[in-house]
N, CA and C atoms as a LAMMPS dump frame, in Angstrom:
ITEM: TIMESTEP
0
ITEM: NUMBER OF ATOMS
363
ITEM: BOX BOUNDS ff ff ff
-5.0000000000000000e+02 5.0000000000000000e+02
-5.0000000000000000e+02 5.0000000000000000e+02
-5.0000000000000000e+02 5.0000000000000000e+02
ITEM: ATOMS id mol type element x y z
1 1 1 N -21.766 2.119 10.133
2 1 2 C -20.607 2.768 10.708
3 1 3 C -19.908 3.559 9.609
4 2 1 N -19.078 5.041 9.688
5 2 2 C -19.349 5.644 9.031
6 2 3 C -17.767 5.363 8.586
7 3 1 N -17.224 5.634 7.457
8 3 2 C -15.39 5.066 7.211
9 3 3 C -14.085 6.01 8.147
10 4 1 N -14.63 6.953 8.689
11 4 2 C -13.998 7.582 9.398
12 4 3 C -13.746 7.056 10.687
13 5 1 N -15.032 6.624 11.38
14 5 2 C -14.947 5.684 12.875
15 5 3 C -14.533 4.233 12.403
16 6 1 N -14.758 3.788 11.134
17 6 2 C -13.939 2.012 11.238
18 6 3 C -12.533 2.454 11.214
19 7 1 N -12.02 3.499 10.404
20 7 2 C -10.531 3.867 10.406
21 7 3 C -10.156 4.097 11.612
22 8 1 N -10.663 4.733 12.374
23 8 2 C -10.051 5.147 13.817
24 8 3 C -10.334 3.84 14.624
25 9 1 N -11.239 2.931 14.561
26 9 2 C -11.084 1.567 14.966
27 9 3 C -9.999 0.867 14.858
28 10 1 N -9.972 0.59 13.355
29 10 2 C -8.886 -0.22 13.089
30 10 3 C -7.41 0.086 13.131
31 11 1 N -6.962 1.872 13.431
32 11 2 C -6.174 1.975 14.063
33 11 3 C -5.796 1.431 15.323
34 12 1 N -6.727 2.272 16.405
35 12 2 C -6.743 1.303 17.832
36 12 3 C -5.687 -0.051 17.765
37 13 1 N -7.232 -0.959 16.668
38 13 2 C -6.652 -2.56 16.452
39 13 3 C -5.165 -2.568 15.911
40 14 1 N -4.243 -2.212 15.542
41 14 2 C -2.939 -2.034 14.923
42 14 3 C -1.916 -1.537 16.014
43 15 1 N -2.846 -0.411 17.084
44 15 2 C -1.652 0.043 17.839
45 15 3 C -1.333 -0.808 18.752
46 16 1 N -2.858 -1.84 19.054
47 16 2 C -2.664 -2.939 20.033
48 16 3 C -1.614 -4.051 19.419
49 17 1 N -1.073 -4.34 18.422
50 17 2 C -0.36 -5.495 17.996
51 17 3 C 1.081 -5.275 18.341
52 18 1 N 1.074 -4.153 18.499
53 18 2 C 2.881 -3.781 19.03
54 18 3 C 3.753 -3.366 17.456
55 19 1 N 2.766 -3.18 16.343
56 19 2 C 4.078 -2.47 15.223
57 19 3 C 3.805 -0.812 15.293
58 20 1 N 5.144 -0.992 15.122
59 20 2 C 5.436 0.72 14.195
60 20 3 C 4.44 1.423 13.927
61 21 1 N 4.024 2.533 13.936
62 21 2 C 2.8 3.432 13.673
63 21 3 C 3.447 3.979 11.894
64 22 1 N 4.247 3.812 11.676
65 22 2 C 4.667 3.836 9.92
66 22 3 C 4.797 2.173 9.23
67 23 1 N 4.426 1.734 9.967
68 23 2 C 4.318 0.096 9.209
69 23 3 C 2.915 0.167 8.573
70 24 1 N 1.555 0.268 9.824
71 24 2 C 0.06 0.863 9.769
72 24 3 C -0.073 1.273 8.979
73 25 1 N 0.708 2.427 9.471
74 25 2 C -0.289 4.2 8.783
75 25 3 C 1.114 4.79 7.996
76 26 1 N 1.267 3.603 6.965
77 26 2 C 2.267 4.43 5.771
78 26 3 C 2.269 6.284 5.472
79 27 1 N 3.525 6.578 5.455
80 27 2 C 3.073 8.241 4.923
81 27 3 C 2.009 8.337 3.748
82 28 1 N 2.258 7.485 2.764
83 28 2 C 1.266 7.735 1.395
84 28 3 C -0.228 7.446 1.824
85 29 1 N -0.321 6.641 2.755
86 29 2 C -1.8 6.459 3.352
87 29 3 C -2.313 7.593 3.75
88 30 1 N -1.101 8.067 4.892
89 30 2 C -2.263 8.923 5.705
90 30 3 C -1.932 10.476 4.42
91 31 1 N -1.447 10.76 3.718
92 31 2 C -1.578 11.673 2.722
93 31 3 C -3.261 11.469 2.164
94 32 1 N -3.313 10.465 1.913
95 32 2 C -4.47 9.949 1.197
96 32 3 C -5.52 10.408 1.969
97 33 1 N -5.482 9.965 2.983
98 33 2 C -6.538 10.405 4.051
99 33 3 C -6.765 11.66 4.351
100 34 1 N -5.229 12.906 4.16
101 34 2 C -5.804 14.07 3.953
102 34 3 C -6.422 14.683 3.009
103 35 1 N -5.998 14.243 1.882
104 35 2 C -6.793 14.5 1.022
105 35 3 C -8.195 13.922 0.425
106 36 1 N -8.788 13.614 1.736
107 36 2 C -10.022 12.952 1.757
108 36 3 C -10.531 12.27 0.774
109 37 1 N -9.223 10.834 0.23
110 37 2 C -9.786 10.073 -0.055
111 37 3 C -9.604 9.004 0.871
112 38 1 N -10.879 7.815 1.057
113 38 2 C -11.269 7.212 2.152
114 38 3 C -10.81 5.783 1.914
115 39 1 N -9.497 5.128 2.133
116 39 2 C -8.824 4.172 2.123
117 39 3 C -8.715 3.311 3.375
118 40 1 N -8.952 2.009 3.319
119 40 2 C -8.637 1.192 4.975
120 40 3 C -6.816 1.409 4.441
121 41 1 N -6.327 0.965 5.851
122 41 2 C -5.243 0.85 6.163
123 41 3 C -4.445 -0.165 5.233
124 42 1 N -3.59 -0.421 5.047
125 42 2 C -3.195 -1.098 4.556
126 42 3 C -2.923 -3.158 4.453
127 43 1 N -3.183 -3.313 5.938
128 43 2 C -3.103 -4.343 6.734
129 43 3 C -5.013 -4.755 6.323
130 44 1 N -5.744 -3.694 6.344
131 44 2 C -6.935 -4.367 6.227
132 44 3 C -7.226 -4.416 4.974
133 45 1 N -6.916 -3.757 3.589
134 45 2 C -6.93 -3.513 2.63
135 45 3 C -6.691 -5.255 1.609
136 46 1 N -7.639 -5.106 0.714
137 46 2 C -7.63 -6.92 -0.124
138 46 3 C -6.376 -7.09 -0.898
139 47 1 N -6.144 -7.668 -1.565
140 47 2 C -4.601 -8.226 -1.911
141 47 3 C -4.515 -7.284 -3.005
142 48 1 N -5.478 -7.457 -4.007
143 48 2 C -5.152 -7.121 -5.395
144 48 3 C -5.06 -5.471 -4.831
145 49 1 N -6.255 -4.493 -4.719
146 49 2 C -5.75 -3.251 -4.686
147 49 3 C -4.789 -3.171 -4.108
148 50 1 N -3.852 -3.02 -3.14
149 50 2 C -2.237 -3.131 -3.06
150 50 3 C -1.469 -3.397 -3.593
151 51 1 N -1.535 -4.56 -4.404
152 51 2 C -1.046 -4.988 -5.418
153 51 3 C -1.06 -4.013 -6.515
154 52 1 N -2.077 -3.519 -7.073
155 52 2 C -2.165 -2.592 -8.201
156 52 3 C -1.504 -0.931 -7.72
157 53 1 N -2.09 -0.699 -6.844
158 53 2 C -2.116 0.792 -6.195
159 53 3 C -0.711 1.044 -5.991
160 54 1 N 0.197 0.27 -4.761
161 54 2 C 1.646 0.091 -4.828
162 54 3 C 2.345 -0.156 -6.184
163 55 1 N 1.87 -1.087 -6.847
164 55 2 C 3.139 -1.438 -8.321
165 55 3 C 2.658 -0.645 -9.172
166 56 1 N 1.598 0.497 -9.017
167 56 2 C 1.532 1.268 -10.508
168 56 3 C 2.511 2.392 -10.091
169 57 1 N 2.335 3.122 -8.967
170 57 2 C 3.129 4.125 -8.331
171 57 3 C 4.517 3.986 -8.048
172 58 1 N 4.77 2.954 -7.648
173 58 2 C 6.558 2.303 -7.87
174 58 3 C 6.977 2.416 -9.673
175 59 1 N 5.721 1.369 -9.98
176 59 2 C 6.052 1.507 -11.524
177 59 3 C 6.672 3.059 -12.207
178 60 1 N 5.973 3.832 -12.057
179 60 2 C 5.778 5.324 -12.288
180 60 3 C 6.47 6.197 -12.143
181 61 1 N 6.92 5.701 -10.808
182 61 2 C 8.226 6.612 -10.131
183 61 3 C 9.48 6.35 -10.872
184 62 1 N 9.347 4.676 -10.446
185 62 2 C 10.889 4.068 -11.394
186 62 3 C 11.032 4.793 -12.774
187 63 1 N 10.062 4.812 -13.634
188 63 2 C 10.384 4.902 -15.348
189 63 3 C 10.475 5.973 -14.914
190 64 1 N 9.766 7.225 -14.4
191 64 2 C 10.702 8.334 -14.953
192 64 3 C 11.696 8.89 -14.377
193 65 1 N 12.247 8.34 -13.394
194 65 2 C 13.833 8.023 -12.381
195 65 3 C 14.432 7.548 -13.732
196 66 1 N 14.409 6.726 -14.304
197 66 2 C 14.955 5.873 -15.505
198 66 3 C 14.879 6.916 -16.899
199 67 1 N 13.959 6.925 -16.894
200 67 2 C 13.686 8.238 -18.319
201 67 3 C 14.798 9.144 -18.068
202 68 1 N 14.715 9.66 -17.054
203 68 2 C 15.37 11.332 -16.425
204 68 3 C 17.125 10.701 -16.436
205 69 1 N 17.322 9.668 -16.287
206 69 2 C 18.634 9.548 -16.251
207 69 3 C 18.719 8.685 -17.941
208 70 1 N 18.396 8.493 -18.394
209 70 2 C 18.494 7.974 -20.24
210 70 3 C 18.639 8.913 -20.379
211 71 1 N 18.023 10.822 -19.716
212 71 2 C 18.147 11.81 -20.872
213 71 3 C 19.266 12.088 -20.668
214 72 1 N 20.051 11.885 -19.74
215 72 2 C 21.339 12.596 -18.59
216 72 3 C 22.727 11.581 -19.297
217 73 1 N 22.198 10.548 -19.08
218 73 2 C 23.569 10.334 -19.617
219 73 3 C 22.925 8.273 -20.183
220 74 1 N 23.114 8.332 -21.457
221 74 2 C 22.163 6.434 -21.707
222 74 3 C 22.995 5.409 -21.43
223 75 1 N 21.984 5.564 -20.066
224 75 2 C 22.442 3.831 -19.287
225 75 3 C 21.899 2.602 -19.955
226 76 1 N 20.088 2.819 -20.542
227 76 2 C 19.237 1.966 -20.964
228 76 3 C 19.155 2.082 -21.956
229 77 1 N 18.192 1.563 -22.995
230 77 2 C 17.717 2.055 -24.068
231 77 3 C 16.334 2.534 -24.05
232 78 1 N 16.113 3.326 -24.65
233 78 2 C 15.414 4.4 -24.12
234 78 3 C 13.756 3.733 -24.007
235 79 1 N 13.436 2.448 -25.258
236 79 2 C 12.305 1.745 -25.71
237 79 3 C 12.457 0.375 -24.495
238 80 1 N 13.605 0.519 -23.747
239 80 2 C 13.604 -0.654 -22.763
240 80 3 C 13.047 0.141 -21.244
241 81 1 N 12.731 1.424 -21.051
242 81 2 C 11.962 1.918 -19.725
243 81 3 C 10.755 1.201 -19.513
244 82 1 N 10.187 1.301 -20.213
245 82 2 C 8.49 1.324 -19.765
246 82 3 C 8.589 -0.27 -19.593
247 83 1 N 9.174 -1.232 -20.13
248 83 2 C 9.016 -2.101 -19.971
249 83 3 C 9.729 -2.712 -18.688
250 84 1 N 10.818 -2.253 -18.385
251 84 2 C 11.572 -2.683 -17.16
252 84 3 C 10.845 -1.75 -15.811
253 85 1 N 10.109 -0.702 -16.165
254 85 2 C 9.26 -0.282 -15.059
255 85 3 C 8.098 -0.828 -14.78
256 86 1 N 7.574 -1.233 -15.946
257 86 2 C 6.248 -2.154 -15.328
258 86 3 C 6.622 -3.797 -15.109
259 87 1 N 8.074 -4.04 -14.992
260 87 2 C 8.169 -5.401 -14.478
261 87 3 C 8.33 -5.247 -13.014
262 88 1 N 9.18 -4.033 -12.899
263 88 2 C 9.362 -3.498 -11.247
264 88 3 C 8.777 -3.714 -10.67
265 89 1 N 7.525 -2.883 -10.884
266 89 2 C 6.228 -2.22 -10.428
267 89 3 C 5.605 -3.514 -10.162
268 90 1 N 5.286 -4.324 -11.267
269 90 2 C 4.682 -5.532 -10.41
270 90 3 C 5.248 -6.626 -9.542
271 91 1 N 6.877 -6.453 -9.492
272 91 2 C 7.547 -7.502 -8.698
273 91 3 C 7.188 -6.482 -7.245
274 92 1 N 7.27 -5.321 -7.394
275 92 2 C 6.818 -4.07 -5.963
276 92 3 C 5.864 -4.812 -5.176
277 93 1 N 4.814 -4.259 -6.289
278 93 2 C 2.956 -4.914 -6.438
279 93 3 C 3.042 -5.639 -5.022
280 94 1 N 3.82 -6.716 -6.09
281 94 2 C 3.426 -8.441 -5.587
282 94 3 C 3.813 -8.142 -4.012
283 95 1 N 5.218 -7.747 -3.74
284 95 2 C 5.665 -7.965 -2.477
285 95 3 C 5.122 -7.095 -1.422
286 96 1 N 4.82 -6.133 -2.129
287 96 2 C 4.275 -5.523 -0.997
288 96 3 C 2.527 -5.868 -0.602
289 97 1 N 2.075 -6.167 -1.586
290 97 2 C 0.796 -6.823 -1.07
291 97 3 C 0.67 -8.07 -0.161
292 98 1 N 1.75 -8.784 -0.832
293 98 2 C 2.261 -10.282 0.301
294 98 3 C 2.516 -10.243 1.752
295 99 1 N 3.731 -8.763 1.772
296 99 2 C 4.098 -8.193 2.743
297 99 3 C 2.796 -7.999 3.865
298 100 1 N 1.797 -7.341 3.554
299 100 2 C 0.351 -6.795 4.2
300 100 3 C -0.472 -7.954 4.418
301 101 1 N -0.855 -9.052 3.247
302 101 2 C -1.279 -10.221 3.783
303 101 3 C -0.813 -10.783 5.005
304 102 1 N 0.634 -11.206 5.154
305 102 2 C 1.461 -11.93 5.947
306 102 3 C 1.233 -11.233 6.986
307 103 1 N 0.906 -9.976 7.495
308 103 2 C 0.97 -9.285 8.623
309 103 3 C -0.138 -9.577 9.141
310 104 1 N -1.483 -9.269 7.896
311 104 2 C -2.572 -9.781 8.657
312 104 3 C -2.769 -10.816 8.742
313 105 1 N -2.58 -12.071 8.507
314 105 2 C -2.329 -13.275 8.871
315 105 3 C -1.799 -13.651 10.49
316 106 1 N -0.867 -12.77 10.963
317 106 2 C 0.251 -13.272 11.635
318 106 3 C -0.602 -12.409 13.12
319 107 1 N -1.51 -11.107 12.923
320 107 2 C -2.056 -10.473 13.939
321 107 3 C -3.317 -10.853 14.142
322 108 1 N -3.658 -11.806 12.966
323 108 2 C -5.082 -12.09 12.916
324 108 3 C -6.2 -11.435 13.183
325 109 1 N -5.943 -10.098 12.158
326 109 2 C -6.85 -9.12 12.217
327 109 3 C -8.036 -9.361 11.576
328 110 1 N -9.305 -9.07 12.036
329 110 2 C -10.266 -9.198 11.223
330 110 3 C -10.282 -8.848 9.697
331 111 1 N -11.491 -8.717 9.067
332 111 2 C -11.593 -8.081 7.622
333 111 3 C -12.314 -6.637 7.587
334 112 1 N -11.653 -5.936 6.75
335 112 2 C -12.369 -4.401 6.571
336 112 3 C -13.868 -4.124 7.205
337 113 1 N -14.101 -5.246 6.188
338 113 2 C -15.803 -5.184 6.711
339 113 3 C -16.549 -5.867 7.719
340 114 1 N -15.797 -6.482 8.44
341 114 2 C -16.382 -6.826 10.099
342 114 3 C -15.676 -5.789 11.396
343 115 1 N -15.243 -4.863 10.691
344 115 2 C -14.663 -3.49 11.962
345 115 3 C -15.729 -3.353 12.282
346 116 1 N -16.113 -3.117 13.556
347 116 2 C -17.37 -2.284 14.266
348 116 3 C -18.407 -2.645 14.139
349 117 1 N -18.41 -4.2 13.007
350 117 2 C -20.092 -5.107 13.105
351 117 3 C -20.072 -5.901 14.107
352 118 1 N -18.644 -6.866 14.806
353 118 2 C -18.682 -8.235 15.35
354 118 3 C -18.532 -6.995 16.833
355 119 1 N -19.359 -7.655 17.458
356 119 2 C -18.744 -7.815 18.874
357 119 3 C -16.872 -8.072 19.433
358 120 1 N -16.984 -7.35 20.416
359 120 2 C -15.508 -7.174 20.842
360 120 3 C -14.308 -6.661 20.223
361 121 1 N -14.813 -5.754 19.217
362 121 2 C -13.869 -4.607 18.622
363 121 3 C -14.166 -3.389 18.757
């Protein structure tokens, strides 16, 4: 099955659970998807890449939100960014990967890789 038809599967499976179509299909996802790189959803997606993918990009954003205002006027010290952004980033990480576990837990969605193998999906 080709990653384009399990994605449009495992949509289906998501719209049937009754959430939000931006809970699913985050804006940064489906960006991703236009720019044809080939990502499951987030809900089907394994702990750690979420974990990493979310807290490096939070990470990233934060420090130079933080940088850009040290240059503007020093709230921080300037050798204390990178370090208070990559604590962010992984407290982000963590929750938002937890966040996506707990969902699939709670809808009892299959796994990435039984979309479109098992019977009755």
């Amino acid at each position: 099955m080709s990653t384009l038809s399990r994605r449009e599967l495992a949509l289906q499976i998501l719209s049937k659970t009754g959430m939000q179509v931006s809970n699913y299909s985050p804006p940064a996802v489906r960006l991703l998807w236009r720019m044809g790189i080939d990502c499951p959803p987030p809900h089907f997606a394994r702990f750690w890449p979420v974990f990493f993918i979310s807290g490096v990009y939070f990470g990233v954003m934060l420090g130079l939100f933080m940088w850009l205002a040290t240059l503007y006027r020093p709230l921080f010290l300037l050798s204390s960014v990178p370090f208070g952004a990559a604590i962010a980033g992984c407290c982000f990480g963590f929750f938002m990967a937890s966040y996506y576990a707990i969902g699939r837990r709670k809808y009892q969605l299959p796994r990435w890789e039984e979309i479109g193998v098992t019977s009755g999906n």
